[in-house]
mmCIF file of the N, C-alpha and C atoms, coordinates in Angstrom:
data_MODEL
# 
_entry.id   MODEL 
# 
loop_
_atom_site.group_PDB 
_atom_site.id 
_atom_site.type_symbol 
_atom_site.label_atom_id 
_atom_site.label_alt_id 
_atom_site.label_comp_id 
_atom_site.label_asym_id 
_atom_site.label_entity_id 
_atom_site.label_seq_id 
_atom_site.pdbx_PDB_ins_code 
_atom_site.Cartn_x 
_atom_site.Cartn_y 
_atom_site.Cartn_z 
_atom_site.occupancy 
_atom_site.B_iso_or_equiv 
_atom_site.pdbx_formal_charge 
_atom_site.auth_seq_id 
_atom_site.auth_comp_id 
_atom_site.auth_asym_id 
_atom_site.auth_atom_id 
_atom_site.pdbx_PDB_model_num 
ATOM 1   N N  . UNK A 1 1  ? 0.821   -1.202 0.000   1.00 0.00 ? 1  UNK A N  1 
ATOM 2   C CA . UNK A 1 1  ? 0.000   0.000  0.000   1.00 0.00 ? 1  UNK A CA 1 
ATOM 3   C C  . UNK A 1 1  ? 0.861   1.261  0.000   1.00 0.00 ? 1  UNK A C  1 
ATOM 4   N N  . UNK A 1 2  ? 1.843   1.192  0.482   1.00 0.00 ? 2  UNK A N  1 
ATOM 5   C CA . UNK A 1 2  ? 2.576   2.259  0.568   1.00 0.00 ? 2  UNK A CA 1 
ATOM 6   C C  . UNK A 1 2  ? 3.656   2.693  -0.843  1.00 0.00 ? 2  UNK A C  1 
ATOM 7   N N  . UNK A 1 3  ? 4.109   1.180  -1.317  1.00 0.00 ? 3  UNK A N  1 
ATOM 8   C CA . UNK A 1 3  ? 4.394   1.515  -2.368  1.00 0.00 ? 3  UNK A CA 1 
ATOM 9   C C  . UNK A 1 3  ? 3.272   2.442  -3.533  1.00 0.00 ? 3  UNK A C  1 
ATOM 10  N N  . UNK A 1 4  ? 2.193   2.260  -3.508  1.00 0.00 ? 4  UNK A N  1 
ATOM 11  C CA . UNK A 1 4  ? 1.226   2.774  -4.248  1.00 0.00 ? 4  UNK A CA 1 
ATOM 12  C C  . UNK A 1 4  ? 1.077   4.281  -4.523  1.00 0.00 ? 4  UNK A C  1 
ATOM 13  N N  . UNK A 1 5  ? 1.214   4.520  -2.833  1.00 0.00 ? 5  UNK A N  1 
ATOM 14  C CA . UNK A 1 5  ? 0.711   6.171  -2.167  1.00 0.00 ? 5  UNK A CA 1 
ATOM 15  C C  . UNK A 1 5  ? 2.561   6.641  -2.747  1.00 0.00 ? 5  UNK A C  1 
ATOM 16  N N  . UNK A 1 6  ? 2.955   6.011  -2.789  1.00 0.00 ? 6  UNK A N  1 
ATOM 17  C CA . UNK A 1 6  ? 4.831   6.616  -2.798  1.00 0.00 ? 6  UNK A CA 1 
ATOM 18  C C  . UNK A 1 6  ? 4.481   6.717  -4.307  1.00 0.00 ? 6  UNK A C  1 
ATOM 19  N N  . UNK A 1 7  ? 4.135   5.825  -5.117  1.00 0.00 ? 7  UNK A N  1 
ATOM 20  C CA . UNK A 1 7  ? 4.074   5.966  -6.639  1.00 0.00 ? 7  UNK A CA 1 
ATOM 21  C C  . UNK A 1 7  ? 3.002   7.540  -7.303  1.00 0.00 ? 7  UNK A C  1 
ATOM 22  N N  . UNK A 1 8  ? 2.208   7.113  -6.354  1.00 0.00 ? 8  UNK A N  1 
ATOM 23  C CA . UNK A 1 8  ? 0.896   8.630  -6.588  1.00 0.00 ? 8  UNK A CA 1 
ATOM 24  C C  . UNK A 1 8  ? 1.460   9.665  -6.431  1.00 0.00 ? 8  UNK A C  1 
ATOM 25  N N  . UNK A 1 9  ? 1.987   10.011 -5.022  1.00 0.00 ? 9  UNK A N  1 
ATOM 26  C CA . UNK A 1 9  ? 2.571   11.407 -5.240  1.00 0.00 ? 9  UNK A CA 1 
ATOM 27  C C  . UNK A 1 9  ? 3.974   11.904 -5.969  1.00 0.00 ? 9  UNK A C  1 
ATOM 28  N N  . UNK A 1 10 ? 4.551   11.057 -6.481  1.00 0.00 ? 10 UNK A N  1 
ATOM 29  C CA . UNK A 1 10 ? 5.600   11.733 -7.469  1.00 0.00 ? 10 UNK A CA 1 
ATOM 30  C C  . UNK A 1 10 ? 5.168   12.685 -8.438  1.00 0.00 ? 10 UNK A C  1 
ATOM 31  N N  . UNK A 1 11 ? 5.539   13.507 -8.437  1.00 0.00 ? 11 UNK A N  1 
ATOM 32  C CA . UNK A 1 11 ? 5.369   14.929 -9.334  1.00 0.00 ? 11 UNK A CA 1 
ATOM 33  C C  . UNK A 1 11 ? 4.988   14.386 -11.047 1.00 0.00 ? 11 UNK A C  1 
ATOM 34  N N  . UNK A 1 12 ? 5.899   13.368 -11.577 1.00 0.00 ? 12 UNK A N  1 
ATOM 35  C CA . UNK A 1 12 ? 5.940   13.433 -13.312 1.00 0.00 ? 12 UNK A CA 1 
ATOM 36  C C  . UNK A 1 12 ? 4.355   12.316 -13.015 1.00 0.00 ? 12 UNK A C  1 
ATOM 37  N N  . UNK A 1 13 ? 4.146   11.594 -12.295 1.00 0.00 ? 13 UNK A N  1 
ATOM 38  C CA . UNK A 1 13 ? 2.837   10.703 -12.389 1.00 0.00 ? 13 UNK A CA 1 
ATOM 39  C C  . UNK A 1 13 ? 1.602   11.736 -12.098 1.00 0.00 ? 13 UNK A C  1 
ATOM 40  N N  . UNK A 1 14 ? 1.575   12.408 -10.782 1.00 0.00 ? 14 UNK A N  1 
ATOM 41  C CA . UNK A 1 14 ? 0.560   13.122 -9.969  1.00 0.00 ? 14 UNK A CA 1 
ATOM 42  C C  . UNK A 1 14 ? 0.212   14.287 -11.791 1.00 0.00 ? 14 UNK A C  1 
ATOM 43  N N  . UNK A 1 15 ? 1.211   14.530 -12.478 1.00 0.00 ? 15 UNK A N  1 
ATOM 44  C CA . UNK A 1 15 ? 0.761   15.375 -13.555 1.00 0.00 ? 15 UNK A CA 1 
ATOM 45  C C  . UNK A 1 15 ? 0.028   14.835 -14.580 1.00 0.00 ? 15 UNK A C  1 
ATOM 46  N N  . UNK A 1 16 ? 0.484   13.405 -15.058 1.00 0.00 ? 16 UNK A N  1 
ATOM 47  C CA . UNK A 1 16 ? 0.208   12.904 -15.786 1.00 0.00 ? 16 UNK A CA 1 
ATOM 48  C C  . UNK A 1 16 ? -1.457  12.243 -15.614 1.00 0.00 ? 16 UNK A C  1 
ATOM 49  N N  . UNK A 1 17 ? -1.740  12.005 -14.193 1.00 0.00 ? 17 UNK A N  1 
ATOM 50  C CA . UNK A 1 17 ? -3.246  11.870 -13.777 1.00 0.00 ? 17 UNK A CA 1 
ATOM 51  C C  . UNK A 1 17 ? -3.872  12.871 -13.913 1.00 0.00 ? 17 UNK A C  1 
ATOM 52  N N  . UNK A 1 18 ? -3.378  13.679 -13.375 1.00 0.00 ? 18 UNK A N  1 
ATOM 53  C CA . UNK A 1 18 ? -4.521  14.961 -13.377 1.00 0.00 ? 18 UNK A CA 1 
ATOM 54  C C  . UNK A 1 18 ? -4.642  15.704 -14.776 1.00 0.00 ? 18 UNK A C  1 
ATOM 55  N N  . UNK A 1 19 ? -3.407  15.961 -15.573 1.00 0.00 ? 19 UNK A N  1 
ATOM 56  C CA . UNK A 1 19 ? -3.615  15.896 -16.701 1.00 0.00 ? 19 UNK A CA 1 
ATOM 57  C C  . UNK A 1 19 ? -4.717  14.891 -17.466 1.00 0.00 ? 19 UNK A C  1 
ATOM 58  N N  . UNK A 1 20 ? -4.642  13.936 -17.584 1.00 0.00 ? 20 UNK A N  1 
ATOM 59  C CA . UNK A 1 20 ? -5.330  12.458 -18.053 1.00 0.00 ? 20 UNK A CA 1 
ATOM 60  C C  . UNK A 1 20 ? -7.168  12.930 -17.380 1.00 0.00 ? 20 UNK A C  1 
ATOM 61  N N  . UNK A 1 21 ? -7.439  13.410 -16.530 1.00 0.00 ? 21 UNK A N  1 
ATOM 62  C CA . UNK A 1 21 ? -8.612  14.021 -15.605 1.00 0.00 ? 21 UNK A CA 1 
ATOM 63  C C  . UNK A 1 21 ? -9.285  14.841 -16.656 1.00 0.00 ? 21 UNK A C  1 
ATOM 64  N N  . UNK A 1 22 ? -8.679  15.899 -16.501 1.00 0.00 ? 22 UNK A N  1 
ATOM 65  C CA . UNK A 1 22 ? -8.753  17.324 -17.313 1.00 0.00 ? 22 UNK A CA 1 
ATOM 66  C C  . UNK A 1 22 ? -9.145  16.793 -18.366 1.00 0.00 ? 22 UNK A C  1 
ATOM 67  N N  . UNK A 1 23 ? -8.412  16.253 -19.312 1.00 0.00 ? 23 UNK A N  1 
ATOM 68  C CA . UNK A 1 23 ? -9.190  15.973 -20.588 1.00 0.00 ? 23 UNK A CA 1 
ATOM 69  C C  . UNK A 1 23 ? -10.036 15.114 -20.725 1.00 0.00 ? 23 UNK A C  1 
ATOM 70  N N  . UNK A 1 24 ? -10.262 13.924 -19.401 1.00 0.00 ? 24 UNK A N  1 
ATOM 71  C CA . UNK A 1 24 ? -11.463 13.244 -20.238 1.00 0.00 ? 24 UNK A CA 1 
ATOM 72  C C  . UNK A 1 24 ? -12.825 13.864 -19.561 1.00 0.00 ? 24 UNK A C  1 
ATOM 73  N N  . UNK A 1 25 ? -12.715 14.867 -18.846 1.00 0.00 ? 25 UNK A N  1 
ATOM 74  C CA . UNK A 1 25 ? -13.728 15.608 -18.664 1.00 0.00 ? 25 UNK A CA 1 
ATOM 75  C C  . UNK A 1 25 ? -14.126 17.026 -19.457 1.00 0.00 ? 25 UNK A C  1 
ATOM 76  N N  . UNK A 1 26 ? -12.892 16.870 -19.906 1.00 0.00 ? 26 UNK A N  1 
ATOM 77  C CA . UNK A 1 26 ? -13.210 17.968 -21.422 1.00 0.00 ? 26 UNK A CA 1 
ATOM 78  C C  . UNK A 1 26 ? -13.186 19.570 -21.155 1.00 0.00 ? 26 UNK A C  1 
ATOM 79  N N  . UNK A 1 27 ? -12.324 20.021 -20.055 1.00 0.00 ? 27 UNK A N  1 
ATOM 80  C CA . UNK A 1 27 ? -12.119 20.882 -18.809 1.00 0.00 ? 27 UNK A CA 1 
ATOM 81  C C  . UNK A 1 27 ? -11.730 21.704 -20.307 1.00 0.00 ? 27 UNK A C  1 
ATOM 82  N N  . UNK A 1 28 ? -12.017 23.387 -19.827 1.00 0.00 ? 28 UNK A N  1 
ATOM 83  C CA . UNK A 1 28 ? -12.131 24.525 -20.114 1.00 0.00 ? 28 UNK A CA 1 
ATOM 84  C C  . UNK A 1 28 ? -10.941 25.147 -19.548 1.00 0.00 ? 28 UNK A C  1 
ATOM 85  N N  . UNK A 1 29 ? -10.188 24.411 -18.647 1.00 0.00 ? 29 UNK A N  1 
ATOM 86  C CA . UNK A 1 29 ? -8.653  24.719 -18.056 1.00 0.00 ? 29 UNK A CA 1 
ATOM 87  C C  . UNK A 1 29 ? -7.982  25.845 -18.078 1.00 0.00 ? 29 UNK A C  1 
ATOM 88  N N  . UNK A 1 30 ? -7.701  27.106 -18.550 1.00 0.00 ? 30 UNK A N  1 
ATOM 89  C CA . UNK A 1 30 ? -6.556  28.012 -19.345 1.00 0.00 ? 30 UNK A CA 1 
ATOM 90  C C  . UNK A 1 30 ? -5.931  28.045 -17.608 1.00 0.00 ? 30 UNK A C  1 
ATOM 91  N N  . UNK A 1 31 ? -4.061  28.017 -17.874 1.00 0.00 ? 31 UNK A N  1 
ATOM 92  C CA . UNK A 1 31 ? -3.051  27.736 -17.048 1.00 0.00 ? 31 UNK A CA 1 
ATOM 93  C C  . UNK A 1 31 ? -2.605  29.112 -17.425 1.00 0.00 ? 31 UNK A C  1 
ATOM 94  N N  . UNK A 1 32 ? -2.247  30.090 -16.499 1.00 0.00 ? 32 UNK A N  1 
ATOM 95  C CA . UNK A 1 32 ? -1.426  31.175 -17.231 1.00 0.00 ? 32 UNK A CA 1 
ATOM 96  C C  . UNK A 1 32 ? -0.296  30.384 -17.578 1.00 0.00 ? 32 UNK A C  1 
ATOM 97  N N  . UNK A 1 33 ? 0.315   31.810 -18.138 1.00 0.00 ? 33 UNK A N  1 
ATOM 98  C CA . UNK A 1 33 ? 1.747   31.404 -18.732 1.00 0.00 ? 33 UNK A CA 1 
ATOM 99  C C  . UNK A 1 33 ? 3.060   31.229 -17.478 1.00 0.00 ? 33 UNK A C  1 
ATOM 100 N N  . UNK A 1 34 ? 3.178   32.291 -16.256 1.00 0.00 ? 34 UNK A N  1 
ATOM 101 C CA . UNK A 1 34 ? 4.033   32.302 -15.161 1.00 0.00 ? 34 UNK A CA 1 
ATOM 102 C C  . UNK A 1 34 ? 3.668   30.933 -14.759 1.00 0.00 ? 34 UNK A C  1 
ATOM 103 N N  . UNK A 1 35 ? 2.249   30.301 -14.392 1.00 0.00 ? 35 UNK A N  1 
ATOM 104 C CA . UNK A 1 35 ? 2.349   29.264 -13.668 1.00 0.00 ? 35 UNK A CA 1 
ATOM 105 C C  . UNK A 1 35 ? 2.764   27.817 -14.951 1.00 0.00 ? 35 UNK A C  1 
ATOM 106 N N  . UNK A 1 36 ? 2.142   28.043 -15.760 1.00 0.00 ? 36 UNK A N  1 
ATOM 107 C CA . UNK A 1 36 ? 2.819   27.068 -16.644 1.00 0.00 ? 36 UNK A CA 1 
ATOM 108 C C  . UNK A 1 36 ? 4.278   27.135 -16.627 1.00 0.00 ? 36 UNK A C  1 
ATOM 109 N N  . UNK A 1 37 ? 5.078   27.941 -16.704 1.00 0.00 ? 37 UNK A N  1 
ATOM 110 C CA . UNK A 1 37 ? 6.726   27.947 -16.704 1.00 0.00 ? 37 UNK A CA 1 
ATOM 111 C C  . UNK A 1 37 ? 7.075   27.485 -15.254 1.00 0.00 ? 37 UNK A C  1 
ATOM 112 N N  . UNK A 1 38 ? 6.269   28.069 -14.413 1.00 0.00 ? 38 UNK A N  1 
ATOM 113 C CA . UNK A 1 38 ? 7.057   26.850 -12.638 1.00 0.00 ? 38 UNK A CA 1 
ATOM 114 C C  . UNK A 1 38 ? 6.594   25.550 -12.889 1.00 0.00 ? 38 UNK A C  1 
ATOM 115 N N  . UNK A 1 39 ? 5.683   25.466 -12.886 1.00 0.00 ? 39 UNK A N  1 
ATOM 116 C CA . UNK A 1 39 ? 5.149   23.815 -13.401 1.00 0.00 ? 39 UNK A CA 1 
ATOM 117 C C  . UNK A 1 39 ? 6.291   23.442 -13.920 1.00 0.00 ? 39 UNK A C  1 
ATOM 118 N N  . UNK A 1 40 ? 6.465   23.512 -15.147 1.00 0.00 ? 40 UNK A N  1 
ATOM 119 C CA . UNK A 1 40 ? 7.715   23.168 -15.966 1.00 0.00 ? 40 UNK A CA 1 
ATOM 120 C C  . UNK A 1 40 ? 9.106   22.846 -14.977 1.00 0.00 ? 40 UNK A C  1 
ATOM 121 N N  . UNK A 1 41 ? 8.903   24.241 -14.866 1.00 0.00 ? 41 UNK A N  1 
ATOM 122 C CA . UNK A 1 41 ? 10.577  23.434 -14.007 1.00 0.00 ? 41 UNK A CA 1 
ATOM 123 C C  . UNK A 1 41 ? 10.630  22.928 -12.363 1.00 0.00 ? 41 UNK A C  1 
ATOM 124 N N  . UNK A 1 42 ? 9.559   23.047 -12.247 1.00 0.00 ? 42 UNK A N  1 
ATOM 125 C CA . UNK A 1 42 ? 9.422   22.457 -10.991 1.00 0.00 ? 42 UNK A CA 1 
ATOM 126 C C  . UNK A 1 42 ? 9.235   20.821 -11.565 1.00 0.00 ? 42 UNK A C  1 
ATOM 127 N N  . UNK A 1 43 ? 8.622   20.680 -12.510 1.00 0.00 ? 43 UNK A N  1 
ATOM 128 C CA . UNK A 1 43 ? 8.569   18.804 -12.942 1.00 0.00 ? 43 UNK A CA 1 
ATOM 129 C C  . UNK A 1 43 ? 9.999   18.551 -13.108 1.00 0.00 ? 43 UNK A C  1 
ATOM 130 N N  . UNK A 1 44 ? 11.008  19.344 -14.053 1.00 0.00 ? 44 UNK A N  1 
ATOM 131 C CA . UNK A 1 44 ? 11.971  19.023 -14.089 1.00 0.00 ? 44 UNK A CA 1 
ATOM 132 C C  . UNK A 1 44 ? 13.436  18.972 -13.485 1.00 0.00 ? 44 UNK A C  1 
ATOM 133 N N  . UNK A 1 45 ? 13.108  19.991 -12.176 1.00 0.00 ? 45 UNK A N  1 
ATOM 134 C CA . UNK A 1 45 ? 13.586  19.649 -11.073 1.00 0.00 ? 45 UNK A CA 1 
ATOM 135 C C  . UNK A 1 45 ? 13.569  18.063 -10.418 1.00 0.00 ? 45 UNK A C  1 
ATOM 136 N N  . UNK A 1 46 ? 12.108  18.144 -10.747 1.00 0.00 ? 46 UNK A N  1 
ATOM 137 C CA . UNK A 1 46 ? 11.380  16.861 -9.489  1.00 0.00 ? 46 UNK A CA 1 
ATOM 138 C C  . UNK A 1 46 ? 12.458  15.674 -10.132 1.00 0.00 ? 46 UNK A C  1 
ATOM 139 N N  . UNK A 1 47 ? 11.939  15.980 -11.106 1.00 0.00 ? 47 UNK A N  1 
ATOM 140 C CA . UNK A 1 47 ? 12.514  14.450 -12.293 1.00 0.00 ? 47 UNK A CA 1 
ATOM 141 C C  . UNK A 1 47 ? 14.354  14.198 -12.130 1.00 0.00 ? 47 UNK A C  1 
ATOM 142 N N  . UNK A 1 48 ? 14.291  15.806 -12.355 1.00 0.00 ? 48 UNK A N  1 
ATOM 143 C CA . UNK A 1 48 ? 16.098  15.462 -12.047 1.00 0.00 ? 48 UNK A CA 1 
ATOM 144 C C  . UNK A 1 48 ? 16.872  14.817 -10.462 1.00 0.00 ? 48 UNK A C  1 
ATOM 145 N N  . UNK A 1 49 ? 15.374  15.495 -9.623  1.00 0.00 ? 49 UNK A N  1 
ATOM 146 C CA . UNK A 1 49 ? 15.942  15.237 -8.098  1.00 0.00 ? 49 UNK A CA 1 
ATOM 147 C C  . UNK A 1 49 ? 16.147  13.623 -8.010  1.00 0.00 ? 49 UNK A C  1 
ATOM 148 N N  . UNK A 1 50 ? 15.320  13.268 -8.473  1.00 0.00 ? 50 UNK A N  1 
ATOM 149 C CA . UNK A 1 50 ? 15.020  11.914 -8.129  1.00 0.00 ? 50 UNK A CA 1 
ATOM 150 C C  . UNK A 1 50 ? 15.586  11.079 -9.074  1.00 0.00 ? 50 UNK A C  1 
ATOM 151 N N  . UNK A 1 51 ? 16.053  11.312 -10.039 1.00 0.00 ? 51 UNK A N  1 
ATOM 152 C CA . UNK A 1 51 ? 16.964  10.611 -10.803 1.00 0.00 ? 51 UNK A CA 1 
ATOM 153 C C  . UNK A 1 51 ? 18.690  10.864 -9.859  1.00 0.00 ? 51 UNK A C  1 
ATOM 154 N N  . UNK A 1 52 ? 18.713  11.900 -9.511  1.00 0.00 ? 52 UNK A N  1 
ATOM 155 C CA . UNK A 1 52 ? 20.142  12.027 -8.758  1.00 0.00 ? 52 UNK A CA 1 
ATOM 156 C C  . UNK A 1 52 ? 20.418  11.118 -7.658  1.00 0.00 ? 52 UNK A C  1 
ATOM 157 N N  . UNK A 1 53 ? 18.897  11.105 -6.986  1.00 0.00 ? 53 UNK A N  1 
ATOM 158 C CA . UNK A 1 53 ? 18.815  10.033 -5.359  1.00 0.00 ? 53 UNK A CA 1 
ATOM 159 C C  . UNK A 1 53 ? 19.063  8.577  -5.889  1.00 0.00 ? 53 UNK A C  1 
ATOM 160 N N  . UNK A 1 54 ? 18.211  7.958  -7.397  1.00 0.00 ? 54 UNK A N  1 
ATOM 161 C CA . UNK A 1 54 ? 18.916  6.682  -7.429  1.00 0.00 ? 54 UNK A CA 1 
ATOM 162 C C  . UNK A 1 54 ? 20.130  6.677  -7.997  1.00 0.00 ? 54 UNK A C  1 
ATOM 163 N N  . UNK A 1 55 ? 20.627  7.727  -8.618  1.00 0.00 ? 55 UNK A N  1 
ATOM 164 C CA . UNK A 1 55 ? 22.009  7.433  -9.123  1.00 0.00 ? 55 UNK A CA 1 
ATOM 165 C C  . UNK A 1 55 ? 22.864  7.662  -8.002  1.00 0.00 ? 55 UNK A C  1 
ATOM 166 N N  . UNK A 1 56 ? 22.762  8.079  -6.942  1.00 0.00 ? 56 UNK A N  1 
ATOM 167 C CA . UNK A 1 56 ? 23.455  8.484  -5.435  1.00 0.00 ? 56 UNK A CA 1 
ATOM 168 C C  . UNK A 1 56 ? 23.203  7.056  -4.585  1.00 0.00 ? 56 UNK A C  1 
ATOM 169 N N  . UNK A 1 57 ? 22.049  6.312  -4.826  1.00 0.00 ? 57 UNK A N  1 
ATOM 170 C CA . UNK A 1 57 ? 22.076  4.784  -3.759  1.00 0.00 ? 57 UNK A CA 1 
ATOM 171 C C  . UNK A 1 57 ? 22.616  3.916  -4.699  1.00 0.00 ? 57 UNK A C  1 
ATOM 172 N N  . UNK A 1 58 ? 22.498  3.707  -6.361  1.00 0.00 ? 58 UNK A N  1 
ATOM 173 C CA . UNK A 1 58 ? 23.189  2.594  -6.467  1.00 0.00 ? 58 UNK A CA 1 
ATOM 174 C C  . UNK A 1 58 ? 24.604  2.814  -6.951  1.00 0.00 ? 58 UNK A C  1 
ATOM 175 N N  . UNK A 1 59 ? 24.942  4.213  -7.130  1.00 0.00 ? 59 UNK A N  1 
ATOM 176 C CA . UNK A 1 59 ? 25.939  4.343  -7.296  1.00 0.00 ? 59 UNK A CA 1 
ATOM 177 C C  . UNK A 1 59 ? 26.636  4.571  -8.851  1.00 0.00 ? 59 UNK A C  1 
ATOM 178 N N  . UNK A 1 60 ? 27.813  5.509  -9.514  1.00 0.00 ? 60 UNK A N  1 
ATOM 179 C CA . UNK A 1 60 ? 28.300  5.670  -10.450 1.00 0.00 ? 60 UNK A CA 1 
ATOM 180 C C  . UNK A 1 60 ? 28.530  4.138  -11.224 1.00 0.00 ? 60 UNK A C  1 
ATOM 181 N N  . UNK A 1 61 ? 28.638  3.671  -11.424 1.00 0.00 ? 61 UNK A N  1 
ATOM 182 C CA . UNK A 1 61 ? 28.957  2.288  -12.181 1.00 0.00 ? 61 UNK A CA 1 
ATOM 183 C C  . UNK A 1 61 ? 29.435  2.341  -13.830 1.00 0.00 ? 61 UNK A C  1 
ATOM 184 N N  . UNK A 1 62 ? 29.768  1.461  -14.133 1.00 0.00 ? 62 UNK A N  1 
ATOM 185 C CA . UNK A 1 62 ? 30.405  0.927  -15.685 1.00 0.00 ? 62 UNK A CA 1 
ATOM 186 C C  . UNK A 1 62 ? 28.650  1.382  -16.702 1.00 0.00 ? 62 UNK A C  1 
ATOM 187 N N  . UNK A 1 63 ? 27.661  1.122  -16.132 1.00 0.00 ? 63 UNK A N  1 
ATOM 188 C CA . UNK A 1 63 ? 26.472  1.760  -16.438 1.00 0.00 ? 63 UNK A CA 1 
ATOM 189 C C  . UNK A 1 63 ? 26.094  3.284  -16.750 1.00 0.00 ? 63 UNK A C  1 
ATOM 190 N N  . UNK A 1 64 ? 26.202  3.448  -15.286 1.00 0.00 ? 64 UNK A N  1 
ATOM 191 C CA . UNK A 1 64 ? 25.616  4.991  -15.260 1.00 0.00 ? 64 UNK A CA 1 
ATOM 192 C C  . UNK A 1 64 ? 26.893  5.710  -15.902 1.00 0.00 ? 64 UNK A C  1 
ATOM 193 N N  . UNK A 1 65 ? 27.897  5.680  -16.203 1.00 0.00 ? 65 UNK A N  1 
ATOM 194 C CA . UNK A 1 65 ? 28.929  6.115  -16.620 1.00 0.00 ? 65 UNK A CA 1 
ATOM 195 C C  . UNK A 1 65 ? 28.851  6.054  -18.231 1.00 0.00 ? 65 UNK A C  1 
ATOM 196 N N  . UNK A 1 66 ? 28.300  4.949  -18.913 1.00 0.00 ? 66 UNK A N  1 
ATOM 197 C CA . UNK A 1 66 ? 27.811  4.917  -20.512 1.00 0.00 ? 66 UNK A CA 1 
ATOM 198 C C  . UNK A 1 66 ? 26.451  5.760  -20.582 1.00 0.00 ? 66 UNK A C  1 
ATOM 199 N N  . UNK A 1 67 ? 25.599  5.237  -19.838 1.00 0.00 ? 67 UNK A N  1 
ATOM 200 C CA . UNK A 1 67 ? 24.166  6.397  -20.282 1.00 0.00 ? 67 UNK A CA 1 
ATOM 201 C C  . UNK A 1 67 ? 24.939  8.043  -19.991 1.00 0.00 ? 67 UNK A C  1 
ATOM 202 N N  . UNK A 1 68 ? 25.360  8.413  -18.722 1.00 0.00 ? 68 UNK A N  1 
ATOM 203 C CA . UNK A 1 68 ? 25.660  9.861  -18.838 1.00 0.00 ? 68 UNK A CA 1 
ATOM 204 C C  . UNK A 1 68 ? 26.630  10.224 -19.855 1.00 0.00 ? 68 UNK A C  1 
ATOM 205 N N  . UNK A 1 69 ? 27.350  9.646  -20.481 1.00 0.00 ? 69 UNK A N  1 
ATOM 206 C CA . UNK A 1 69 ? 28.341  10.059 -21.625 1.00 0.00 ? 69 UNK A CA 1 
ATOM 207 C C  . UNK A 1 69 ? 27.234  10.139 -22.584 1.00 0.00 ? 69 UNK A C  1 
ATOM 208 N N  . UNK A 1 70 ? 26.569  8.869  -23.279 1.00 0.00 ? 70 UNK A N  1 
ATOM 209 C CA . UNK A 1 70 ? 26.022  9.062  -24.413 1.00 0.00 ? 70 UNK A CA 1 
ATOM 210 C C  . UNK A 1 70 ? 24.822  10.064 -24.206 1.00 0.00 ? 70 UNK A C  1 
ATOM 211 N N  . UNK A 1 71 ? 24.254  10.457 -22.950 1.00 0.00 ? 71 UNK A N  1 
ATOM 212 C CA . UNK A 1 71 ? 23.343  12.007 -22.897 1.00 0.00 ? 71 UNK A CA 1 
ATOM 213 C C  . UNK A 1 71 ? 24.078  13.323 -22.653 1.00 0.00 ? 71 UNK A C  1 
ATOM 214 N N  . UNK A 1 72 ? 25.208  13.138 -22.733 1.00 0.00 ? 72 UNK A N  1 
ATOM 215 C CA . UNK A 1 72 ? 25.914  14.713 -22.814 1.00 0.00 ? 72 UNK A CA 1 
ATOM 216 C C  . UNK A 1 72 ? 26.626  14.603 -24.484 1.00 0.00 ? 72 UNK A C  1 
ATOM 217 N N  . UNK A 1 73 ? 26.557  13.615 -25.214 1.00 0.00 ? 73 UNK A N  1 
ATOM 218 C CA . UNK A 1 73 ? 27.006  13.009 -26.216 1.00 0.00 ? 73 UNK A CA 1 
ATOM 219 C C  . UNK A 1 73 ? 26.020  14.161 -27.076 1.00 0.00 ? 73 UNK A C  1 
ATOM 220 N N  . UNK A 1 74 ? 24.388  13.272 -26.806 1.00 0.00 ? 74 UNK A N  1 
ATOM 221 C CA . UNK A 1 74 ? 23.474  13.412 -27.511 1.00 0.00 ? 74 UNK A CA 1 
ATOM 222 C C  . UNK A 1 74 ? 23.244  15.813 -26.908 1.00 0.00 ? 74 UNK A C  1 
ATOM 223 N N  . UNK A 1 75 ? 23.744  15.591 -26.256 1.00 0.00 ? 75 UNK A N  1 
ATOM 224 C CA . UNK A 1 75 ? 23.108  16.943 -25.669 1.00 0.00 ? 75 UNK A CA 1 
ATOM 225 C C  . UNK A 1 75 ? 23.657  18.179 -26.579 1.00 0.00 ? 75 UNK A C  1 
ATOM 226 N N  . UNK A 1 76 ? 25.046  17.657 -26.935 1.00 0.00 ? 76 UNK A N  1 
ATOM 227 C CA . UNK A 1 76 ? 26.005  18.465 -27.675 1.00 0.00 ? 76 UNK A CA 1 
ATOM 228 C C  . UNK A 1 76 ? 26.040  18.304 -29.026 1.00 0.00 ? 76 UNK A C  1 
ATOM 229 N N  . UNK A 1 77 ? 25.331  17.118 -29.535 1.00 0.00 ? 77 UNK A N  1 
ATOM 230 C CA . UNK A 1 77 ? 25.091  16.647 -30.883 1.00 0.00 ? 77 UNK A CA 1 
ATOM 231 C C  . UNK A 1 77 ? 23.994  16.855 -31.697 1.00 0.00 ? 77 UNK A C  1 
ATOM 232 N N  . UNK A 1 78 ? 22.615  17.226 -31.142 1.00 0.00 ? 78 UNK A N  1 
ATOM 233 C CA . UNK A 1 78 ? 20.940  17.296 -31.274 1.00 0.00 ? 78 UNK A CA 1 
ATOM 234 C C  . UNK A 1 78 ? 21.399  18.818 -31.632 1.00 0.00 ? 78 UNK A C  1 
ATOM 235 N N  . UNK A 1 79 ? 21.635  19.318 -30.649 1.00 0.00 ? 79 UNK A N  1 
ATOM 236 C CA . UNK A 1 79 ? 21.222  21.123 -31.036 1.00 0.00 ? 79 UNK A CA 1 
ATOM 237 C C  . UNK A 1 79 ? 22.349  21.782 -32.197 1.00 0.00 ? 79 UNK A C  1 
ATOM 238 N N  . UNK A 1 80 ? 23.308  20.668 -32.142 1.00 0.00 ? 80 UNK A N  1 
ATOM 239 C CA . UNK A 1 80 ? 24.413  21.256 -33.317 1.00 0.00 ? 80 UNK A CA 1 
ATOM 240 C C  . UNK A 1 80 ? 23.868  21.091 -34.937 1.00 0.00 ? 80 UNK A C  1 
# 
């Protein structure tokens, strides 16, 4: 049960429901623009925080060491 309630309130899911809400009720919604831009980086905070905490418990590895190369790879390669 707790895994459940731990899965619900994460920020990129809790958006993706309530988002998923909104439209199948066909909501009239308008988000300004200031709060749409914290939204934004407040998800991508969230997302980054919590990607840092498991890369901080299981640790740098022969792994996490190929994905972060090939996304600073891709980071420097996409916008060029």
């Amino acid at each position: 049960m707790t895994d459940i309630l731990e899965t619900l309130t994460d920020p990129a899911i809790l958006f993706f429901v309530v988002g998923v809400l909104i439209g199948s009720v066909r909501s009239n919604l308008e988000i300004p623009a200031a709060v749409t831009k914290f939204l934004s980086l407040y998800l991508l905070m969230a997302i980054g925080f919590k990607g840092g905490q498991a890369l901080g418990q299981t640790g740098l590895g022969g792994d996490g060491l190929k994905v972060l190369g090939v996304s600073l790879l891709l980071a420097v390669v996409i916008p060029a």
